[in-house]
C-alpha positions as CSV (number, residue, x, y, z in Angstrom):
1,X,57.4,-79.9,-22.6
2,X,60.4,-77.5,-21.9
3,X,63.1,-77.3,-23.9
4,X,66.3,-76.7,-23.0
5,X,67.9,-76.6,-18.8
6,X,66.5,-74.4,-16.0
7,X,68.2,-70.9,-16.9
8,X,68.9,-71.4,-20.7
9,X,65.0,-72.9,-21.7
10,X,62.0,-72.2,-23.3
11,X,58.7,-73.3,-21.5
12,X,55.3,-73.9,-23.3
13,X,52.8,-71.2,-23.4
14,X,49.6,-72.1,-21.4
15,X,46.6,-72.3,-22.7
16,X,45.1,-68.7,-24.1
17,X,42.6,-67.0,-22.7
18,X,39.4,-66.6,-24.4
19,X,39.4,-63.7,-27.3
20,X,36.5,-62.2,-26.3
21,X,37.4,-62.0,-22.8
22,X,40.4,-60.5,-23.8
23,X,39.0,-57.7,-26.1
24,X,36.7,-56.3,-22.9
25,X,40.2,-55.1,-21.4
26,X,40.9,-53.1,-24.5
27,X,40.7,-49.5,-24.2
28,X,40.3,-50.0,-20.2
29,X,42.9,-47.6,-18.5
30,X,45.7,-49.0,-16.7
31,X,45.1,-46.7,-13.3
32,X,41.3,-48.5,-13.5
33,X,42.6,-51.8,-13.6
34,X,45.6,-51.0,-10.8
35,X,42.6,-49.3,-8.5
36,X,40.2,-52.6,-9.3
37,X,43.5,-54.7,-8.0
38,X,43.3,-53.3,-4.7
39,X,45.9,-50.8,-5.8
40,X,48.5,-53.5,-6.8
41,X,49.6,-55.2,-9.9
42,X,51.2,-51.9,-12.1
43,X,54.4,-51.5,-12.8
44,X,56.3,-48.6,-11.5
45,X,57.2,-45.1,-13.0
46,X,60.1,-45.7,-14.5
47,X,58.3,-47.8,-16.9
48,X,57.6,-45.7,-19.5
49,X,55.6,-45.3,-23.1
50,X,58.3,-44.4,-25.8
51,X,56.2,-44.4,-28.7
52,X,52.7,-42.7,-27.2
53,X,51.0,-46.0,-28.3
54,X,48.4,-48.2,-25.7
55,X,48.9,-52.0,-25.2
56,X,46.4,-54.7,-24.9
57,X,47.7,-58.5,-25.3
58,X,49.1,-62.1,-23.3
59,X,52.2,-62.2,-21.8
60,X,55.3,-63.6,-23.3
61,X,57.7,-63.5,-20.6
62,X,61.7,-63.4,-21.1
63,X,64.1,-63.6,-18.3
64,X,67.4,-62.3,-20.0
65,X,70.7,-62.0,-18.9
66,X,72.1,-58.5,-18.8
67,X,73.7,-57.6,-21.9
68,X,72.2,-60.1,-23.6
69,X,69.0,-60.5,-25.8
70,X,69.2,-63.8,-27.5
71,X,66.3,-65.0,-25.8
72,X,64.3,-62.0,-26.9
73,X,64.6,-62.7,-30.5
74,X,63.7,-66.4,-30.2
75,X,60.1,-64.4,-28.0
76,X,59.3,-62.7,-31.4
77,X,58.6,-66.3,-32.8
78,X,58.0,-68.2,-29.8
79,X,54.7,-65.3,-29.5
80,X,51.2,-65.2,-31.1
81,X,49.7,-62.4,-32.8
82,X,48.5,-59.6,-30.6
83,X,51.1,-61.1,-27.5
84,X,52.9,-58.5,-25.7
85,X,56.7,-59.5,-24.8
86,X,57.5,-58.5,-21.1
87,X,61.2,-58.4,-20.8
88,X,63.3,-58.8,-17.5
89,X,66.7,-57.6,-17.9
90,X,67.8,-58.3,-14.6
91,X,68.4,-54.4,-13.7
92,X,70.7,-53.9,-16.9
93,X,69.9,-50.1,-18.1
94,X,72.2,-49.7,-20.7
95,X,72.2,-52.1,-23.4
96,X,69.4,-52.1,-25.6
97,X,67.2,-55.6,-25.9
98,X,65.0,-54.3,-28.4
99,X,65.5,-51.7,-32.0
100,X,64.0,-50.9,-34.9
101,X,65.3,-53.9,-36.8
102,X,63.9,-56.6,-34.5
103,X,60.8,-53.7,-34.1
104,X,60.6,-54.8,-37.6
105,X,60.1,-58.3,-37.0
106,X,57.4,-57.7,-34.6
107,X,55.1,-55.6,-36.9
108,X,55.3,-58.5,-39.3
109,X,54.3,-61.2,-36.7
110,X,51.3,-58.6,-35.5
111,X,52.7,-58.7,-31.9
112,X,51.3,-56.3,-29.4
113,X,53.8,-54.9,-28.2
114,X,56.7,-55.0,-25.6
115,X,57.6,-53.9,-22.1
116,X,61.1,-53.8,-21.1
117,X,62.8,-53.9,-17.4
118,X,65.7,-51.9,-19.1
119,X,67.1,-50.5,-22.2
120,X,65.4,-50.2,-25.9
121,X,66.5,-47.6,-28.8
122,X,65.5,-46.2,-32.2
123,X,62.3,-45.1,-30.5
124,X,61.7,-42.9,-33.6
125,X,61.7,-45.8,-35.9
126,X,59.8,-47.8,-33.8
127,X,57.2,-44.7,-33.2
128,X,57.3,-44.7,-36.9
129,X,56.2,-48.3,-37.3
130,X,52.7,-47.6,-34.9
131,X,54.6,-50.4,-32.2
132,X,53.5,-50.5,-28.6
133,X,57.1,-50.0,-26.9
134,X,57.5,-49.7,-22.8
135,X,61.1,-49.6,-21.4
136,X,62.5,-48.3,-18.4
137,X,65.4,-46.6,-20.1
138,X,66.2,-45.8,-23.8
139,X,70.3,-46.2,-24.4
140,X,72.3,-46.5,-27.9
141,X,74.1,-49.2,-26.5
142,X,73.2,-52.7,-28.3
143,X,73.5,-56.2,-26.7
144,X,75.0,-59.6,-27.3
145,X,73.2,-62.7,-28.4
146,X,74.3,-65.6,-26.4
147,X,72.0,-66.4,-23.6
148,X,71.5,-68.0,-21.5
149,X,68.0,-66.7,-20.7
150,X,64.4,-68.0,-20.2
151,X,60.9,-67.7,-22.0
152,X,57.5,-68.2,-20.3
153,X,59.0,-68.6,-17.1
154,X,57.6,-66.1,-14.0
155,X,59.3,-62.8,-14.2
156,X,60.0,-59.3,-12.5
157,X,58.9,-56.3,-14.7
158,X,58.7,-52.9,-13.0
159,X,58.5,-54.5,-9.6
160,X,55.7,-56.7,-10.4
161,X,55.2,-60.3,-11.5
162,X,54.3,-61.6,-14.5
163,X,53.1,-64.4,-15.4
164,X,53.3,-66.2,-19.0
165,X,49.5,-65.4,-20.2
166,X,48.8,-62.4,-17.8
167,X,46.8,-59.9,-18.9
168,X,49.5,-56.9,-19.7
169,X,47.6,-53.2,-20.2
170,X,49.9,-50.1,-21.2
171,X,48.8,-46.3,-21.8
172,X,50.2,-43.2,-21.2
173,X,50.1,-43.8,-17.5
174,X,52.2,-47.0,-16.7
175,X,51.3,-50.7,-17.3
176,X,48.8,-52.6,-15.8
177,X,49.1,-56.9,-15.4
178,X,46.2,-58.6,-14.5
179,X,46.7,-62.2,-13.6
180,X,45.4,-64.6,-15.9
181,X,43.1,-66.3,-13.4
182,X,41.5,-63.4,-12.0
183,X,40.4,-61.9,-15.5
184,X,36.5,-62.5,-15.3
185,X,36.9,-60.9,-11.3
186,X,39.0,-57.8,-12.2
187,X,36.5,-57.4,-15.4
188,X,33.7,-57.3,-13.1
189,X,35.8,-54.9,-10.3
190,X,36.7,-52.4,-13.0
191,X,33.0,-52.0,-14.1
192,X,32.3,-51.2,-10.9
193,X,34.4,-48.9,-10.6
194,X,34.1,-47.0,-14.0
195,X,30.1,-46.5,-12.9
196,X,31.2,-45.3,-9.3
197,X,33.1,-42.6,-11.0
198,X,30.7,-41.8,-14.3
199,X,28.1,-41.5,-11.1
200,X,30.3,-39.2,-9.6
201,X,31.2,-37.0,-12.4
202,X,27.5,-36.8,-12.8
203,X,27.0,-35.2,-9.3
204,X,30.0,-32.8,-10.4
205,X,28.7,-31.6,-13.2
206,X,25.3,-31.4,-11.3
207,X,26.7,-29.0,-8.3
208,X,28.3,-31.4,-5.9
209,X,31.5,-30.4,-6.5
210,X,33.0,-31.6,-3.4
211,X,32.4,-35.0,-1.4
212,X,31.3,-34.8,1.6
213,X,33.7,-37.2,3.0
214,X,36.3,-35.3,2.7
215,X,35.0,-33.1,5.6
216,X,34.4,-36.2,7.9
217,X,37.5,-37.8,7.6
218,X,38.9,-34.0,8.8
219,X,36.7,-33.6,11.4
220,X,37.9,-37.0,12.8
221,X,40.9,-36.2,12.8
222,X,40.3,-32.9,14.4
223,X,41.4,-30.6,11.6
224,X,38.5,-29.0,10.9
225,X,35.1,-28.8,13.2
């Protein structure tokens, strides 16, 4: 049951995935999972690591309005341990939704982390706390706390969708969201693809520096004979 009126709510979570499904996307790169996803499902590059640390957990989504981080407070406690909080400022860049103080909270709750469509700060402090921090921008401006705004509803994050309970994956390389349904597929697409290229680094390392493909899809196109 929701609480609260559409655009000033907070919606269930659904049901978790399994943990041990969830532990085989741990230490999986994010560029893997976007390739296994037929090249879709990352966000884009101005979403960036601030504190150098990966990201592995469910989605908590928060739709907030700009300015205004009320409803990403109330996603500290409305999350689980290990969750990830995907945040959706609704294109506000300079007023921080997430510090050190609140970073504070998170490290006590275990969270996994947070990606934000806009503005965090005291990325030092939060480096210093070993927190998982994605943002878009990083701005000294601070917010103000009094909604309205949404939890665990569908969201935009760096011109993807989430979903409450997706699959969020974060390196030094950008952020990854699998959808919660097609877990079990993408696992099985990824492996395939991480023994494509393990063959293929093989065949480097052998000699075959080159693939031959290359040349064909030239020589169709008349570049080369």
């Amino acid at each position: 049951m929701s609480l609260g009126k559409l655009g000033f709510r907070i919606l269930p979570s659904p049901p978790r995935l399994d943990s041990a499904l969830l532990d085989r996307f741990r230490g999986l790169a994010a560029p893997n999972l976007a390739d296994a996803m037929g090249r879709f499902n990352f966000m884009d590059a101005g979403m960036q690591s601030r504190t150098g640390l990966p990201l592995c957990g469910l989605a908590v989504t928060v739709n907030a309005r700009p300015a205004d981080n009320l409803l990403v407070h109330k996603a500290l406690q409305v999350a689980s341990p290990g969750d990830v909080v995907v945040v959706n400022t609704c294109g506000n860049t300079t007023s921080a939704v997430f510090g050190e103080m609140m970073c504070n909270t998170a490290v006590a709750a275990k969270l996994g982390g947070i990606v934000v469509d806009g503005a965090i700060r005291d990325v030092e402090g939060l480096a210093s706390l070993g927190f998982p921090a994605f943002s878009r921008t990083v701005c000294a401006g601070g917010c103000d706390k009094d909604g309205p705004g949404e939890i665990n509803v569908p969201i935009s994050c760096g011109g993807t969708v989430v979903m409450p309970g997706d699959i969020v994956v974060g390196d030094r390389d950008g952020v990854a969201v699998v959808p919660r349904a097609s877990a079990a597929e993408v696992l099985e697409l990824v492996s395939a693809l991480v023994a494509r290229e393990t063959k293929r680094i093989a065949e480097i390392r052998s000699g075959g520096l080159f693939r031959p493909e290359i040349d064909e899809s030239l020589r169709r196109h008349g570049v080369i004979e």
